[in-house]
N, CA, C, O and CB atoms as a CASP TS submission, in Angstrom:
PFRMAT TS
TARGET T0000
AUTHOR 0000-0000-0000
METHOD Language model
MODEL 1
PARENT N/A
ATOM      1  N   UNK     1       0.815  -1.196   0.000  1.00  0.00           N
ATOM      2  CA  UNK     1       0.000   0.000   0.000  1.00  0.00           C
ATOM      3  C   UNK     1       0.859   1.260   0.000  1.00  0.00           C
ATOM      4  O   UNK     1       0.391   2.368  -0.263  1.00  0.00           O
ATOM      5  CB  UNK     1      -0.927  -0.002   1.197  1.00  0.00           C
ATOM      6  N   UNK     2       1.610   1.130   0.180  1.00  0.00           N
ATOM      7  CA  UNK     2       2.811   2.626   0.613  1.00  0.00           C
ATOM      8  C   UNK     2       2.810   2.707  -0.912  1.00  0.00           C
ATOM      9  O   UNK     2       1.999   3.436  -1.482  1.00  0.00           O
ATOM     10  CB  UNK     2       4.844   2.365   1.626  1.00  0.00           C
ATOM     11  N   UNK     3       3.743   1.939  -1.617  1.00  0.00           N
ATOM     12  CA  UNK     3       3.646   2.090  -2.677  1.00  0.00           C
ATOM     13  C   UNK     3       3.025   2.699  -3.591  1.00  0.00           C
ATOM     14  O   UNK     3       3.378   3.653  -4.284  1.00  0.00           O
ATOM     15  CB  UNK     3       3.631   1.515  -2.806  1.00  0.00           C
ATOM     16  N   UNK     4       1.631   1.831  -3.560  1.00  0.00           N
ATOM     17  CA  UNK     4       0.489   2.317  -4.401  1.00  0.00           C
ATOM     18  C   UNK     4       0.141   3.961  -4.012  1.00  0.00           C
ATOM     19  O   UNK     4      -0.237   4.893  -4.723  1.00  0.00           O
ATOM     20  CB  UNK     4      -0.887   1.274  -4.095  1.00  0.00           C
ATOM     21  N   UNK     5       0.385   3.887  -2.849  1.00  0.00           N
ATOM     22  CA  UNK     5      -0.181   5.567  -2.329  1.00  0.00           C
ATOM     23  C   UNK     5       0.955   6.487  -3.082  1.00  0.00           C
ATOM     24  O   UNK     5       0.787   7.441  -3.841  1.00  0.00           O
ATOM     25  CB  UNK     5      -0.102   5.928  -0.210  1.00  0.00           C
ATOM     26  N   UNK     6       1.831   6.047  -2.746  1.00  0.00           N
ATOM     27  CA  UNK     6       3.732   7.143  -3.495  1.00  0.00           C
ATOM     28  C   UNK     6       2.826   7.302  -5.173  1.00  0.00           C
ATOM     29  O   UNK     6       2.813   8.387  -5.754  1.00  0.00           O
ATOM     30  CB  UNK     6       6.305   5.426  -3.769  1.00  0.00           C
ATOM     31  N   UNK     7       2.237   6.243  -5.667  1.00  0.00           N
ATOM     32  CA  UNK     7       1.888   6.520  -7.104  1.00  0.00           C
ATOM     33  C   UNK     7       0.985   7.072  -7.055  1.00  0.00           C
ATOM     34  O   UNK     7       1.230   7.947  -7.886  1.00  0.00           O
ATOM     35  CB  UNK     7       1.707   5.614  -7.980  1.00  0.00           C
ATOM     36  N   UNK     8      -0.103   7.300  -6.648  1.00  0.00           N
ATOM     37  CA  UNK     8      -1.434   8.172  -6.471  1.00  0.00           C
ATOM     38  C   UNK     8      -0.315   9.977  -6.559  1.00  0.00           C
ATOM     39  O   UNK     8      -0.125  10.881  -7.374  1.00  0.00           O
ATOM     40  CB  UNK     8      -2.564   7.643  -4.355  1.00  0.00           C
ATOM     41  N   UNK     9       0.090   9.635  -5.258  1.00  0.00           N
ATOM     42  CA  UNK     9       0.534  11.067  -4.707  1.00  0.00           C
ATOM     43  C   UNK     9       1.740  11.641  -6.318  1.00  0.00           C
ATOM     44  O   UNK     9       1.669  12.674  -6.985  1.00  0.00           O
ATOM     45  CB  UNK     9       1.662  10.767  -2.665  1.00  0.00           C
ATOM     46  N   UNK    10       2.755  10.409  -6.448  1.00  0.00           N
ATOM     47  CA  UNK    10       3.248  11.359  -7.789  1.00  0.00           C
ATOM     48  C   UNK    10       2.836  11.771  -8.892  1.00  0.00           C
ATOM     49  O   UNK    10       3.502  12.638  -9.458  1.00  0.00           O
ATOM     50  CB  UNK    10       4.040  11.037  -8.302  1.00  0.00           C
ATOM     51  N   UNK    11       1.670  11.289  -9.484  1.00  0.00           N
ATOM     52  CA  UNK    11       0.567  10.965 -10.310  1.00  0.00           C
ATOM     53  C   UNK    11      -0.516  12.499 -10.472  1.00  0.00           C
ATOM     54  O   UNK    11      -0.906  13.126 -11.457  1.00  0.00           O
ATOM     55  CB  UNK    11      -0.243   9.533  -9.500  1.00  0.00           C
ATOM     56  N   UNK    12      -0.725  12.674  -8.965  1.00  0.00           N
ATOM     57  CA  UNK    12      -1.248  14.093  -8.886  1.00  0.00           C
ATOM     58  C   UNK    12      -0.548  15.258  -8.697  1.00  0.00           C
ATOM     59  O   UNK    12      -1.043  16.344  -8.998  1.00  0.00           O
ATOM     60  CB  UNK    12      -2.026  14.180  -8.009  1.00  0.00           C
ATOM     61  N   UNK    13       0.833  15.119  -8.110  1.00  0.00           N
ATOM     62  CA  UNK    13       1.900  15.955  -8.371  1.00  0.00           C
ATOM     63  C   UNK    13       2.058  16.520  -9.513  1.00  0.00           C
ATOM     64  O   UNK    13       2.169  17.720  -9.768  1.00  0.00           O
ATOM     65  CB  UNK    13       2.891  15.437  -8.176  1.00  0.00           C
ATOM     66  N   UNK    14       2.069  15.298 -10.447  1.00  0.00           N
ATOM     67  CA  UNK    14       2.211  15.449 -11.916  1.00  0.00           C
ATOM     68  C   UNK    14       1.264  16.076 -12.634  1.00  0.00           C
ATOM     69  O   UNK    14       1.567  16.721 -13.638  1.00  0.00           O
ATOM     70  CB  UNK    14       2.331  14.325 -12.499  1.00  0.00           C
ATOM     71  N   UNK    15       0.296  15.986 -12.302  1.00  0.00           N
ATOM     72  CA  UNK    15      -0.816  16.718 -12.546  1.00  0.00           C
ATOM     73  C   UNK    15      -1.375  18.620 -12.249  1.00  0.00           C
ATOM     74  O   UNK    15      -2.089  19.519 -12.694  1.00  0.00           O
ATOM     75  CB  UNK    15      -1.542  15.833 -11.853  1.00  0.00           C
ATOM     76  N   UNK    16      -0.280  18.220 -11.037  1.00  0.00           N
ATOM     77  CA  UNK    16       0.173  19.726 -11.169  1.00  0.00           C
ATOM     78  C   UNK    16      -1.069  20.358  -9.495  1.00  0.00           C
ATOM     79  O   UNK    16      -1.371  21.520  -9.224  1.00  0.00           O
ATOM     80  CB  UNK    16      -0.416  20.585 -13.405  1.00  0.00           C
ATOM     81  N   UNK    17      -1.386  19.369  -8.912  1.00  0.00           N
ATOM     82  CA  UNK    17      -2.193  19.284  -7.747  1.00  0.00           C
ATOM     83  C   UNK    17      -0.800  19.751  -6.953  1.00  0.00           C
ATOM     84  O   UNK    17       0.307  19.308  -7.258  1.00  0.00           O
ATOM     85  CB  UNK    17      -3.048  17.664  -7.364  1.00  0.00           C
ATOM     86  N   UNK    18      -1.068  20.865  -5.721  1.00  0.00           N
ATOM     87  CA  UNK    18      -0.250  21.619  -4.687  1.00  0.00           C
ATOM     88  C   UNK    18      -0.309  21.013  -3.943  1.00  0.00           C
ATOM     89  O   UNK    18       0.749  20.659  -3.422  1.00  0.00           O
ATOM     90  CB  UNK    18      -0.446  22.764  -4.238  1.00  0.00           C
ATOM     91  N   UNK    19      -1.743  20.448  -3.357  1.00  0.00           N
ATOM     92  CA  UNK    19      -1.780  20.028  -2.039  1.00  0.00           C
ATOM     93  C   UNK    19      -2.280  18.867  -1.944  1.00  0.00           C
ATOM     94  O   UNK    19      -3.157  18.845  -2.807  1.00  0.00           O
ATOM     95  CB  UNK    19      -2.399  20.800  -1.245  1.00  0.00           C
ATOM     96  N   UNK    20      -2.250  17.446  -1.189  1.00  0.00           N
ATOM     97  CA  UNK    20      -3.310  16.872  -1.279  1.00  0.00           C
ATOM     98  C   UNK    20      -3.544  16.540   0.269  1.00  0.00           C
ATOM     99  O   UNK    20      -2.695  16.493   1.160  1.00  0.00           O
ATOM    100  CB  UNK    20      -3.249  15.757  -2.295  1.00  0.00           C
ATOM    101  N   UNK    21      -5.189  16.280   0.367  1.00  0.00           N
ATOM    102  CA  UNK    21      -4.954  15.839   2.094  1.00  0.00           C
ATOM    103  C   UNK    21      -6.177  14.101   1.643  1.00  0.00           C
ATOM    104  O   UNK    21      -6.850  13.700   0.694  1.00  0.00           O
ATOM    105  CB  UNK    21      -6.024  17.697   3.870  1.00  0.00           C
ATOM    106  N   UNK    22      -5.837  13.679   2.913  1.00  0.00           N
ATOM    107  CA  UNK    22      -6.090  12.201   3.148  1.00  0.00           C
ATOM    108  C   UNK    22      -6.926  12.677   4.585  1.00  0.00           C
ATOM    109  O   UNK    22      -6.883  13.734   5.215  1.00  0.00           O
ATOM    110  CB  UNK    22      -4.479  11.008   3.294  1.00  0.00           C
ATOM    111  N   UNK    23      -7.811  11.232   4.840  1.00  0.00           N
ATOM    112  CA  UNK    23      -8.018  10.902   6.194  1.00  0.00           C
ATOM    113  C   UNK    23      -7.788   9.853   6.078  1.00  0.00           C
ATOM    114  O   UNK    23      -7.561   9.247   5.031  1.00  0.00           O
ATOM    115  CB  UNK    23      -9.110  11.115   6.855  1.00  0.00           C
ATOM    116  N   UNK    24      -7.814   9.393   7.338  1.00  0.00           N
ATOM    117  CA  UNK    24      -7.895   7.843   8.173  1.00  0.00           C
ATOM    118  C   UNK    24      -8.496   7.629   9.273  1.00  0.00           C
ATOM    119  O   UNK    24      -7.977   8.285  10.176  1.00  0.00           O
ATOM    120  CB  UNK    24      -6.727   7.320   8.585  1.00  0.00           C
ATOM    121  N   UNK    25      -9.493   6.909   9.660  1.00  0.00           N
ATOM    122  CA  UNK    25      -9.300   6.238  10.806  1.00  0.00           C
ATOM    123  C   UNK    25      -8.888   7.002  12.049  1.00  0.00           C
ATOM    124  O   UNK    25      -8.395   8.110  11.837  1.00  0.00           O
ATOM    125  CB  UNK    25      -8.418   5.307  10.538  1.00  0.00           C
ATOM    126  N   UNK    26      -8.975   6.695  13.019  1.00  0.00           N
ATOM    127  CA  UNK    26      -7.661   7.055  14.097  1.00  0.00           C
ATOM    128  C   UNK    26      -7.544   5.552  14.554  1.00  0.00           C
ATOM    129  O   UNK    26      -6.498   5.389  15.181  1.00  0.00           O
ATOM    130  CB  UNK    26      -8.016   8.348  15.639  1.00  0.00           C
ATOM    131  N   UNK    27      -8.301   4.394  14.434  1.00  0.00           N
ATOM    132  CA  UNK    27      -8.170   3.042  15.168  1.00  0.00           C
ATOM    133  C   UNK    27      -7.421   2.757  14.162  1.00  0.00           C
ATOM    134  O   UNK    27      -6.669   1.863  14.551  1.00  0.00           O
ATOM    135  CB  UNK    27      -9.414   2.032  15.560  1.00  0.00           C
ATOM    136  N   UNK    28      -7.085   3.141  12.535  1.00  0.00           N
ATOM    137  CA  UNK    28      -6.556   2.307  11.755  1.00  0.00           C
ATOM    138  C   UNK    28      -5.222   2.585  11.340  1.00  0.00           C
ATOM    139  O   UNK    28      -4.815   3.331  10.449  1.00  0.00           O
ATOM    140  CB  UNK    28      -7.304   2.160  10.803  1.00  0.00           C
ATOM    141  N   UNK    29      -4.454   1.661  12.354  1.00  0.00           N
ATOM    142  CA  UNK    29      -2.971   2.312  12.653  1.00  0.00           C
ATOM    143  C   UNK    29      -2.042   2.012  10.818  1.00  0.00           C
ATOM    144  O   UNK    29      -1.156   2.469  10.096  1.00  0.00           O
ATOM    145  CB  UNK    29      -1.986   1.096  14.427  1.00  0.00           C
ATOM    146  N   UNK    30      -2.816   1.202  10.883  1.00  0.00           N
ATOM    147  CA  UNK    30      -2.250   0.295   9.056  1.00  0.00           C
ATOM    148  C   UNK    30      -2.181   1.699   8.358  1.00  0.00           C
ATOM    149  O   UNK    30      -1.196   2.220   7.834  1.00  0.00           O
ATOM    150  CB  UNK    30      -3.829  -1.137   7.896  1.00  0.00           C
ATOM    151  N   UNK    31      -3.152   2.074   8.447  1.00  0.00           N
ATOM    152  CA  UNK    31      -3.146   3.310   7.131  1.00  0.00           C
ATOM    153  C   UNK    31      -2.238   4.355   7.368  1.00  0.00           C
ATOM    154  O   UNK    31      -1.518   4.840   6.495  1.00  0.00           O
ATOM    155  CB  UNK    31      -4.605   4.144   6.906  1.00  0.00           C
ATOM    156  N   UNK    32      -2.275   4.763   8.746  1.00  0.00           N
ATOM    157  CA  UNK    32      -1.800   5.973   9.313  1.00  0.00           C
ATOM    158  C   UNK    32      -0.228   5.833   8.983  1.00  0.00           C
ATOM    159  O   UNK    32       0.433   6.792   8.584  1.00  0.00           O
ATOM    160  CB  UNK    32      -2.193   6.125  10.961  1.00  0.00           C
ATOM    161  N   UNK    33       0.255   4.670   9.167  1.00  0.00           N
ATOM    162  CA  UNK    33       1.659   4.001   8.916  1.00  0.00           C
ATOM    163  C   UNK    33       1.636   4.491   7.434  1.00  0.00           C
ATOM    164  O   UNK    33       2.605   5.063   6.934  1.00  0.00           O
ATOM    165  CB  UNK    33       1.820   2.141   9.182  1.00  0.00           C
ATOM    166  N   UNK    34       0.664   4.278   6.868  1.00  0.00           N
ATOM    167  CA  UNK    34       0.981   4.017   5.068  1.00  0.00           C
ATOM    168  C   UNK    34       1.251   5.267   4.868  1.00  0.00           C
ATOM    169  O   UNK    34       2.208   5.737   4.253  1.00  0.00           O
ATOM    170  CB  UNK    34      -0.325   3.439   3.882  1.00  0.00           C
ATOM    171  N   UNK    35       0.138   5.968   5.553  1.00  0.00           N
ATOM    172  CA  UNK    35       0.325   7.749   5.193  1.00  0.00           C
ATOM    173  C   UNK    35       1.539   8.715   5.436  1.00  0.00           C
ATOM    174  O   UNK    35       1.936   9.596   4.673  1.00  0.00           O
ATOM    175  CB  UNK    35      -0.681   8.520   6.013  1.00  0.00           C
ATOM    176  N   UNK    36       2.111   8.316   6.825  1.00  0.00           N
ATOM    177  CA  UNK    36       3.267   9.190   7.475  1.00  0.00           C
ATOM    178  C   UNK    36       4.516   8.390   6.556  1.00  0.00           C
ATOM    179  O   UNK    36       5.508   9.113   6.464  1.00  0.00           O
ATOM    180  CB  UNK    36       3.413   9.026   9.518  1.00  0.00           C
ATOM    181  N   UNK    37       4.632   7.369   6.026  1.00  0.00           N
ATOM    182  CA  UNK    37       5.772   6.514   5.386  1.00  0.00           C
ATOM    183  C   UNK    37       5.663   7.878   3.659  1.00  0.00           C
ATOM    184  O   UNK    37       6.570   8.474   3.078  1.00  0.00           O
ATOM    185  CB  UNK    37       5.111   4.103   5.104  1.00  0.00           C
ATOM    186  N   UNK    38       4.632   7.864   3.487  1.00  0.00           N
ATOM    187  CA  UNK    38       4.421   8.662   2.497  1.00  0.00           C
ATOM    188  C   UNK    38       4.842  10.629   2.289  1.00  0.00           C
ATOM    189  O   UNK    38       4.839  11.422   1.347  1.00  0.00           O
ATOM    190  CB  UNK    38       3.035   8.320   2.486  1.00  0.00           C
ATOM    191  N   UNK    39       5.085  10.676   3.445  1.00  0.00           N
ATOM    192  CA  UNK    39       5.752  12.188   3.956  1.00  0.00           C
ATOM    193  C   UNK    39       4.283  13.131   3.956  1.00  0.00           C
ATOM    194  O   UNK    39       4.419  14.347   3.813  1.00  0.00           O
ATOM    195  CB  UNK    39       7.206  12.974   2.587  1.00  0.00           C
ATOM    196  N   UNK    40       3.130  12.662   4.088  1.00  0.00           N
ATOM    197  CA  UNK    40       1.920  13.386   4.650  1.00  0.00           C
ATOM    198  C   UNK    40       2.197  13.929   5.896  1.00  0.00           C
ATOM    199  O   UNK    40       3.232  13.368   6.255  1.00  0.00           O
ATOM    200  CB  UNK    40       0.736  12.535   4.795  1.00  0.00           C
ATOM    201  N   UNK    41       1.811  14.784   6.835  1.00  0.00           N
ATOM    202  CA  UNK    41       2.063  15.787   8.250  1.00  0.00           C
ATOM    203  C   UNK    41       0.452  15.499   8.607  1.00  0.00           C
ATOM    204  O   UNK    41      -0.459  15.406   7.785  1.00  0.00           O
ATOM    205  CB  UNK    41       2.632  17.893   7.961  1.00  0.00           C
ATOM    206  N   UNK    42       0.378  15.412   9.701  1.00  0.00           N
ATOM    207  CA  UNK    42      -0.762  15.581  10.392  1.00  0.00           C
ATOM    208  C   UNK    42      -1.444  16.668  10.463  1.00  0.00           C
ATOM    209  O   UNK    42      -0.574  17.537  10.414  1.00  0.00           O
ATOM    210  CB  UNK    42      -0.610  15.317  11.401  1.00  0.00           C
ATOM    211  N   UNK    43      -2.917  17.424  10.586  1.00  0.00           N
ATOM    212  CA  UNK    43      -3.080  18.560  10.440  1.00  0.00           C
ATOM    213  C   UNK    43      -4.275  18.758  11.193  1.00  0.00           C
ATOM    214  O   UNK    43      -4.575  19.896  11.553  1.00  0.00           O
ATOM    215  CB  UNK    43      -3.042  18.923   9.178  1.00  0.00           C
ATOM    216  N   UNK    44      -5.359  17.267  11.614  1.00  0.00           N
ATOM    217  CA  UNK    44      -6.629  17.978  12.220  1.00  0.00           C
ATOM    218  C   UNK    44      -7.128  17.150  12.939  1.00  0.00           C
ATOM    219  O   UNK    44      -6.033  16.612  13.102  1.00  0.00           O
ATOM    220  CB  UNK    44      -7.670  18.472  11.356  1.00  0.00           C
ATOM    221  N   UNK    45      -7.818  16.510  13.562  1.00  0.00           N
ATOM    222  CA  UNK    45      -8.559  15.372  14.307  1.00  0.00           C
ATOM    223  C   UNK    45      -9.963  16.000  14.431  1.00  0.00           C
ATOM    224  O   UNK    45     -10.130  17.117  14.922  1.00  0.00           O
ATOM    225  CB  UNK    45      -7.866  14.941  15.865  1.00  0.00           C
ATOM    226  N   UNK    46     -11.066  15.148  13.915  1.00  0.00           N
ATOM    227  CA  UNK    46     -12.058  15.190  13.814  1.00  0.00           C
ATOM    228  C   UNK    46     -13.111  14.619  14.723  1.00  0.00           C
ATOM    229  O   UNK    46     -12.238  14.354  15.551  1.00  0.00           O
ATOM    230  CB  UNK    46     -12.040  14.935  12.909  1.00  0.00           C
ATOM    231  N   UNK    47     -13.770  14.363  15.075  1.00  0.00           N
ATOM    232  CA  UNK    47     -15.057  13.457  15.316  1.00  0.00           C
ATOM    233  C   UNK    47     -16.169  13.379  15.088  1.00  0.00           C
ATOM    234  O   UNK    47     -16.817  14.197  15.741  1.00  0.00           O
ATOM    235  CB  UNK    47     -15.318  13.312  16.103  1.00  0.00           C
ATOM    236  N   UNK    48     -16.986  12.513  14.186  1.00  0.00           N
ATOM    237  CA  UNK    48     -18.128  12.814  13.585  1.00  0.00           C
ATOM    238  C   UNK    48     -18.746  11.423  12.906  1.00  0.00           C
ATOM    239  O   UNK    48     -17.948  10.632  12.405  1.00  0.00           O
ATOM    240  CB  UNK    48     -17.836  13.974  12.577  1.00  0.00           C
ATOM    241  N   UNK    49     -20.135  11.138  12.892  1.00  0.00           N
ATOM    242  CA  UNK    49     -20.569  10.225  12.008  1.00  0.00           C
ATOM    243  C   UNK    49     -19.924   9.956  10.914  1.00  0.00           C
ATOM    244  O   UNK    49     -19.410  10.673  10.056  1.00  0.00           O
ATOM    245  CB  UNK    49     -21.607  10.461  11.686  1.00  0.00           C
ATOM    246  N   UNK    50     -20.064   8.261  11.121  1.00  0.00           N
ATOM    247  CA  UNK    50     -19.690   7.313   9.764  1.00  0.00           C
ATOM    248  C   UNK    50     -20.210   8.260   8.263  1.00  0.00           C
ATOM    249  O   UNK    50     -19.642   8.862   7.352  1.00  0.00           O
ATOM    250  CB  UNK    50     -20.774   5.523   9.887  1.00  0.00           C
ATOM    251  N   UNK    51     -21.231   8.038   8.561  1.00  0.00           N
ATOM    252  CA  UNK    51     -21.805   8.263   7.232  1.00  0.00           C
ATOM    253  C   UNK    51     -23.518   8.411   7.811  1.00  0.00           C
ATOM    254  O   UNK    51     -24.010   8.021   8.870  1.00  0.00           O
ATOM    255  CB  UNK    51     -21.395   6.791   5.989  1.00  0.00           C
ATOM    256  N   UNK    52     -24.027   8.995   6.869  1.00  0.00           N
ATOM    257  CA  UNK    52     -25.596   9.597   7.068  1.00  0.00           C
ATOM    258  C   UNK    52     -26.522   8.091   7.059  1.00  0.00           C
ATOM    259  O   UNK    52     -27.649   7.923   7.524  1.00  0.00           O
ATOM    260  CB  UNK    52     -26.158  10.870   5.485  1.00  0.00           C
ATOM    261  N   UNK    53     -25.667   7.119   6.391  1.00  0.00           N
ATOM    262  CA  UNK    53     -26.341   5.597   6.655  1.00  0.00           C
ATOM    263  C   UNK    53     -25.735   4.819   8.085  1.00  0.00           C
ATOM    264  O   UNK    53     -26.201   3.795   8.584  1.00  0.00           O
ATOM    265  CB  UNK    53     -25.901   4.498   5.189  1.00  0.00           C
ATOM    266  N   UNK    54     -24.890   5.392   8.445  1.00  0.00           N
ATOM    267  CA  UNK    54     -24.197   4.536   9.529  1.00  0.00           C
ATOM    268  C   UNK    54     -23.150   5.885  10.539  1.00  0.00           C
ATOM    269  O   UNK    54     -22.103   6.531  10.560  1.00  0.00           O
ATOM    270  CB  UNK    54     -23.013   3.067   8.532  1.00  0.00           C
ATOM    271  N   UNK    55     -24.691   5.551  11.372  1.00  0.00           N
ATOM    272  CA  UNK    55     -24.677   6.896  12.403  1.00  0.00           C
ATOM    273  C   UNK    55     -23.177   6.612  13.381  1.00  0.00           C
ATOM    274  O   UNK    55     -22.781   7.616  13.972  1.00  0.00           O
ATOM    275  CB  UNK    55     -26.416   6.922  13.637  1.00  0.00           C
ATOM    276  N   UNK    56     -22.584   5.692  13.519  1.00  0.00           N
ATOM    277  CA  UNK    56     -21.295   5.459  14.387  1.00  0.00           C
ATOM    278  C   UNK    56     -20.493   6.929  14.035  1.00  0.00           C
ATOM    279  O   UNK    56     -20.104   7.482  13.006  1.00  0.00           O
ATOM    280  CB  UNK    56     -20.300   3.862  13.857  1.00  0.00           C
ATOM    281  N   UNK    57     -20.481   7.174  15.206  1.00  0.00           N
ATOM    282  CA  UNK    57     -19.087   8.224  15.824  1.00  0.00           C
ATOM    283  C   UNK    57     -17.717   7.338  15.856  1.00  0.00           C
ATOM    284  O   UNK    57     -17.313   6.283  16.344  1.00  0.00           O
ATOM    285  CB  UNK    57     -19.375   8.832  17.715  1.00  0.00           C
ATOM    286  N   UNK    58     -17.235   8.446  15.011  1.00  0.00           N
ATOM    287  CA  UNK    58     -15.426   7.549  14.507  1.00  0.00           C
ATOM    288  C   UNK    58     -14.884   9.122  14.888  1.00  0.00           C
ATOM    289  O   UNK    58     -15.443  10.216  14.953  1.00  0.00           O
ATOM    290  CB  UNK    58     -14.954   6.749  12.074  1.00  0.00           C
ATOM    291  N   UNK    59     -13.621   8.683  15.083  1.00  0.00           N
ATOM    292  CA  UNK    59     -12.332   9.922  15.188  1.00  0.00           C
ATOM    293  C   UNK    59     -11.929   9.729  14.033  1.00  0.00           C
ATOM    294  O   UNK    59     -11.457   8.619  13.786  1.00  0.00           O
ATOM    295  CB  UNK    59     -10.996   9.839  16.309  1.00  0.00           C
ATOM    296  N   UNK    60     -11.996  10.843  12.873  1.00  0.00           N
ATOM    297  CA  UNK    60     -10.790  11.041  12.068  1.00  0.00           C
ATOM    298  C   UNK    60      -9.764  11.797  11.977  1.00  0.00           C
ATOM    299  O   UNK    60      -9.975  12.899  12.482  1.00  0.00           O
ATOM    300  CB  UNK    60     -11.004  11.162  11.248  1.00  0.00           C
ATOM    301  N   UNK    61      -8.336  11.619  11.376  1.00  0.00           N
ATOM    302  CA  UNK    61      -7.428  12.155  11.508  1.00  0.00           C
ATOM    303  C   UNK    61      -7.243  12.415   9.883  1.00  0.00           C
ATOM    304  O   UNK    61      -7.361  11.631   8.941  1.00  0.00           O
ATOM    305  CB  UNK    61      -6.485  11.444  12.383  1.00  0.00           C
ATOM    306  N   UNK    62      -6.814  14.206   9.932  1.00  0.00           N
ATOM    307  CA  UNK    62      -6.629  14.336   8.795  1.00  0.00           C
ATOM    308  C   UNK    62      -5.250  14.584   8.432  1.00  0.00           C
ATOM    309  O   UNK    62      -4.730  15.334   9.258  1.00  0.00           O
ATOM    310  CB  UNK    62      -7.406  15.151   8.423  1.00  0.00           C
ATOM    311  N   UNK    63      -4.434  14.221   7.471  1.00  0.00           N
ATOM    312  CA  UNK    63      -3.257  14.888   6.520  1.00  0.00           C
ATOM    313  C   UNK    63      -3.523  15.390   5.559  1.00  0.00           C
ATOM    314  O   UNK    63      -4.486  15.412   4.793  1.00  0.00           O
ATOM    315  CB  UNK    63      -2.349  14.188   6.052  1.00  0.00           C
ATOM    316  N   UNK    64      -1.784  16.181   5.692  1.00  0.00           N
ATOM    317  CA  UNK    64      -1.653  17.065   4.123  1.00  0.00           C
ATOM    318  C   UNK    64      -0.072  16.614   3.746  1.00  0.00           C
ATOM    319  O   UNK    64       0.966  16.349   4.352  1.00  0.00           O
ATOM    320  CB  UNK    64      -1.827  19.228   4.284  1.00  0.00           C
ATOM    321  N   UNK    65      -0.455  16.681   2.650  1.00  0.00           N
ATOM    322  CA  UNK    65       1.277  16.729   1.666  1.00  0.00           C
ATOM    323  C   UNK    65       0.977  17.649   0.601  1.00  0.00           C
ATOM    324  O   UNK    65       0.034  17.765  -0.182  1.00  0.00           O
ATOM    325  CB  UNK    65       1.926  15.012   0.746  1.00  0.00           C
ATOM    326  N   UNK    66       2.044  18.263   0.798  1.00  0.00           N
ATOM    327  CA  UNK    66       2.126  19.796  -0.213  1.00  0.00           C
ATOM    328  C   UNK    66       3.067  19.235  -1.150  1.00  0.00           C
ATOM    329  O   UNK    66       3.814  18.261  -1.050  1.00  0.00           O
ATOM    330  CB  UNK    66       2.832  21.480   0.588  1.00  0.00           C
ATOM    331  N   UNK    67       2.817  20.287  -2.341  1.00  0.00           N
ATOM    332  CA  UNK    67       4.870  19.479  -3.255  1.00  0.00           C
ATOM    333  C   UNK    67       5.501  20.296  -3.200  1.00  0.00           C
ATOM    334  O   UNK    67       6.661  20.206  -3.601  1.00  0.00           O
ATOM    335  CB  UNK    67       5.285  18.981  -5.076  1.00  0.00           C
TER
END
């Protein structure tokens, strides 16, 4: 997954995208790993419903990577 993410992220670089930001999880240490391996910075912590179908309260954590 690191990988695949480095190609997303150079892909939109290339594209000429400044900034990009991600979330994750905060329980989902897998991703968070994938993200910070990727040179993303931490920037916000959230808390808020899943989704308008799936009322669960999750913590999200947001990043940014600039180029």
């Amino acid at each position: 997954m690191t990988e695949a993410l480095k190609a997303v992220v150079d892909k939109l670089f290339h594209d000429r995208y400044s900034s990009i930001l991600v979330e994750a999880d905060e329980r989902n240490i897998a991703s968070t790993r994938v993200i910070l391996k990727n040179g993303f910075t931490f920037v916000h912590k959230e808390t808020r419903a899943r989704s308008p179908l799936k009322p669960e309260i999750v913590t999200v954590n947001s990043y940014r990577k600039q180029r």
